[in-house]
ZALUM-67914 format. One record per residue (C-alpha): residue number from 1; z, y negated, x. Coordinates in steps of 0.2 Angstrom, whole numbers. Layout:
! residues N
<site><num>NUM</num><up>Z</up><north>Y</north><east>X</east></site>
...
This chain:
! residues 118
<site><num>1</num><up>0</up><north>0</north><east>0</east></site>
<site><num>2</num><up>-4</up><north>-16</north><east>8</east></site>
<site><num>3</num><up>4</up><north>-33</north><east>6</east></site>
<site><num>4</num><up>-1</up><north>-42</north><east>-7</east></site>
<site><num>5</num><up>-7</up><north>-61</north><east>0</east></site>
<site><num>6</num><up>-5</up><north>-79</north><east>-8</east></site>
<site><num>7</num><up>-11</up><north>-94</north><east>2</east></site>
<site><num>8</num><up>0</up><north>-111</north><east>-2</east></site>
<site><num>9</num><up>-3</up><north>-128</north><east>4</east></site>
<site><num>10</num><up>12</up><north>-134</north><east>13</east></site>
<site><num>11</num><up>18</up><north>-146</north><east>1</east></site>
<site><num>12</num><up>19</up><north>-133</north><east>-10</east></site>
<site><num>13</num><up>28</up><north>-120</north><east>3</east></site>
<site><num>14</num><up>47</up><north>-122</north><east>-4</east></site>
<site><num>15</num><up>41</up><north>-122</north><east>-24</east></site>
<site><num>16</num><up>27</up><north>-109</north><east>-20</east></site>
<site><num>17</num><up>42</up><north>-96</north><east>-12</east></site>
<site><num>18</num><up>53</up><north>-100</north><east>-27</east></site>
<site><num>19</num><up>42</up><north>-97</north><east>-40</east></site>
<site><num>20</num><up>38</up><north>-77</north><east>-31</east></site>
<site><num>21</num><up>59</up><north>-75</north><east>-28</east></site>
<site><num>22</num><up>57</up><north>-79</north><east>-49</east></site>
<site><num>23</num><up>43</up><north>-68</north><east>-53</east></site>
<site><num>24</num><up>54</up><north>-52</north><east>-47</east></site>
<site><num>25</num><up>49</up><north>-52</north><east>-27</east></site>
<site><num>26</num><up>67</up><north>-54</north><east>-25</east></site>
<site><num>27</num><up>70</up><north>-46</north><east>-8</east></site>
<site><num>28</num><up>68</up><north>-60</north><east>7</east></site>
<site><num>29</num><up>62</up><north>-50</north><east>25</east></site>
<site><num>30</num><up>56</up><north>-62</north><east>36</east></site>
<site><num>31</num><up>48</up><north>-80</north><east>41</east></site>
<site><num>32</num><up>40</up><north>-83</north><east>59</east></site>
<site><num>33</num><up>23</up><north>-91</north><east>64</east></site>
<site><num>34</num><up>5</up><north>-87</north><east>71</east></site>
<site><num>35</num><up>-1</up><north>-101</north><east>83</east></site>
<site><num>36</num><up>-17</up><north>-103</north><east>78</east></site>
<site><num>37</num><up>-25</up><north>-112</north><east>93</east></site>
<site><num>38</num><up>-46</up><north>-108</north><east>95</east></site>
<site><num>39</num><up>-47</up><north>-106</north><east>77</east></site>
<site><num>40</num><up>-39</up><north>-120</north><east>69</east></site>
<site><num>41</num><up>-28</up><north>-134</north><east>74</east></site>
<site><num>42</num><up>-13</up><north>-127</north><east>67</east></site>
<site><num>43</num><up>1</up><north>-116</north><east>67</east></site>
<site><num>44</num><up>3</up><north>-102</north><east>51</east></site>
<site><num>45</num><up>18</up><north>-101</north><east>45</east></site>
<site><num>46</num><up>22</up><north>-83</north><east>34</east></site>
<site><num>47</num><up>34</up><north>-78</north><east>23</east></site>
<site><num>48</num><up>35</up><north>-58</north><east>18</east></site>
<site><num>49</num><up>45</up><north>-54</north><east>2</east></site>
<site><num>50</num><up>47</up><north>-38</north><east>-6</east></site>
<site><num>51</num><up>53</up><north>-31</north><east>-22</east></site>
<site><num>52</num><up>67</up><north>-20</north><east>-25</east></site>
<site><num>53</num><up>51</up><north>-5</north><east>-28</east></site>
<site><num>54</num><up>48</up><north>-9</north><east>-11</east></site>
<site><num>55</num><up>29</up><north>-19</north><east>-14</east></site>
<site><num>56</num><up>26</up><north>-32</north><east>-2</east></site>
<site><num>57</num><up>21</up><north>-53</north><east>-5</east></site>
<site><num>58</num><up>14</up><north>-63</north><east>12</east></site>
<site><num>59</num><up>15</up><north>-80</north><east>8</east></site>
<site><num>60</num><up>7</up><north>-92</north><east>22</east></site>
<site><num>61</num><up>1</up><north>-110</north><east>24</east></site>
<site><num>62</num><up>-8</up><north>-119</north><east>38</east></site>
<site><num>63</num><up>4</up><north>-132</north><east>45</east></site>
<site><num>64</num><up>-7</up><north>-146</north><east>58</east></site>
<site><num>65</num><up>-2</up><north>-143</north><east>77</east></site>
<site><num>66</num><up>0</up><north>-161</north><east>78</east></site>
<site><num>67</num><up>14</up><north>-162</north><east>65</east></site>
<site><num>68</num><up>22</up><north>-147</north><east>63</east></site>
<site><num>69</num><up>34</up><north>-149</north><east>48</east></site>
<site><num>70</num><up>38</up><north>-137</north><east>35</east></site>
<site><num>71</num><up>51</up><north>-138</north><east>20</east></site>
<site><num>72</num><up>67</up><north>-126</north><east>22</east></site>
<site><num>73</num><up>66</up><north>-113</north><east>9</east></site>
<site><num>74</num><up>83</up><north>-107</north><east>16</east></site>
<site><num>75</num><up>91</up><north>-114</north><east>-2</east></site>
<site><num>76</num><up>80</up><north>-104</north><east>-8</east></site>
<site><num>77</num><up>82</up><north>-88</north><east>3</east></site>
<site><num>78</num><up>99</up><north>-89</north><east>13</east></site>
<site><num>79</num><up>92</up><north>-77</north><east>27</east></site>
<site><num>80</num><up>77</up><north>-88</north><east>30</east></site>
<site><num>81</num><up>88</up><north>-100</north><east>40</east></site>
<site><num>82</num><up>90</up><north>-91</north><east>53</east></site>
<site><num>83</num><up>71</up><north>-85</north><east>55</east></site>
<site><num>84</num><up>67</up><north>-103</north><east>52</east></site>
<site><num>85</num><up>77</up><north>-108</north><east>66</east></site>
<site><num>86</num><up>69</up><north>-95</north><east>78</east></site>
<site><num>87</num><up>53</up><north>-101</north><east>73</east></site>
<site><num>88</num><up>56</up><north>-119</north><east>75</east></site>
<site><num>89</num><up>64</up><north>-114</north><east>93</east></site>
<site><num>90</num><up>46</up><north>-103</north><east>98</east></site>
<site><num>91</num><up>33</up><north>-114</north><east>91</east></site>
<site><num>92</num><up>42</up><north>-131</north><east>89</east></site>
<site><num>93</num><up>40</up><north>-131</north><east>70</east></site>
<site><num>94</num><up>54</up><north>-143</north><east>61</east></site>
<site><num>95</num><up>56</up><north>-134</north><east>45</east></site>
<site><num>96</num><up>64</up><north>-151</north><east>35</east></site>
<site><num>97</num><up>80</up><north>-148</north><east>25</east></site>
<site><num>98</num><up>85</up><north>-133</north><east>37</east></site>
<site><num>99</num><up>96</up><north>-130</north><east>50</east></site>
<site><num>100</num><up>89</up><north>-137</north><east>67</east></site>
<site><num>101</num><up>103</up><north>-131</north><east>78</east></site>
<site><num>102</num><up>97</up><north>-119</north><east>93</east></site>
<site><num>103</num><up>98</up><north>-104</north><east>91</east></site>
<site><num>104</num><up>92</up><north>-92</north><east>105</east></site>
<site><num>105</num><up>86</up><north>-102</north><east>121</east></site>
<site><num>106</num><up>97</up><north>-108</north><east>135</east></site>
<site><num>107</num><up>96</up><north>-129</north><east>135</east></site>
<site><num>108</num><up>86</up><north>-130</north><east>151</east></site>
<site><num>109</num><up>74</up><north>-118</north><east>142</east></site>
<site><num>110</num><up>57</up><north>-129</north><east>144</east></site>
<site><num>111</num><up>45</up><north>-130</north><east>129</east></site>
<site><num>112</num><up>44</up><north>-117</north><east>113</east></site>
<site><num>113</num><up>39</up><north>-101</north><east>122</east></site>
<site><num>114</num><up>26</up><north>-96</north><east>109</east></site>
<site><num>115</num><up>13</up><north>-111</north><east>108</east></site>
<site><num>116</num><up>0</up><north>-106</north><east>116</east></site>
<site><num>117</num><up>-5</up><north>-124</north><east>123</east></site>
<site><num>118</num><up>12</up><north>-126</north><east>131</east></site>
């Protein structure tokens, strides 16, 4: 069975997650990022949910490279935060509304680790 894929526009990221976690996909697994440099100028930002059946939703947006921000749908999803917050640190995406403490990588750590143009 394969995941079943909605694209959102960004403004519509928080709402577009809600509306899913209200339609019965009510099982949050992951947030994270593909750096999309060579194919677009962007970054794409996916979120997997799941029903309690165990059928799978990939929700993504394209976010620009130049101004990566994303709302938070940790109110939504308390486990997002701290996915979000790993993303933000790799590919130095804000995700507005979230927590933006560091999470994984030392102070003197240089850069997000998975932008491709860093």
């Amino acid at each position: 069975m394969s995941d079943e894929l909605r694209r959102v526009e960004p403004s519509d990221w928080r709402a577009a997650v809600a509306a899913a976690r209200d339609e019965g996909w009510a099982h949050f697994d992951w947030v994270s990022a593909v750096d999309e440099i060579g194919r677009e100028p962007a970054f794409r930002v996916i979120c997997r949910l799941r029903t309690p059946e165990g059928a799978a939703l990939r929700l993504d947006t394209l976010i620009p490279r130049d101004a990566p921000v994303l709302d938070s749908v940790a109110a939504v999803f308390a486990g997002a935060g701290w996915h979000e917050r790993e993303t933000a640190e790799s590919f130095g995406i804000r995700f507005a509304g979230g927590d933006d403490r560091p999470l994984l990588l030392a102070a003197s750590f240089d850069g997000p680790p998975l932008r491709k143009d860093e």
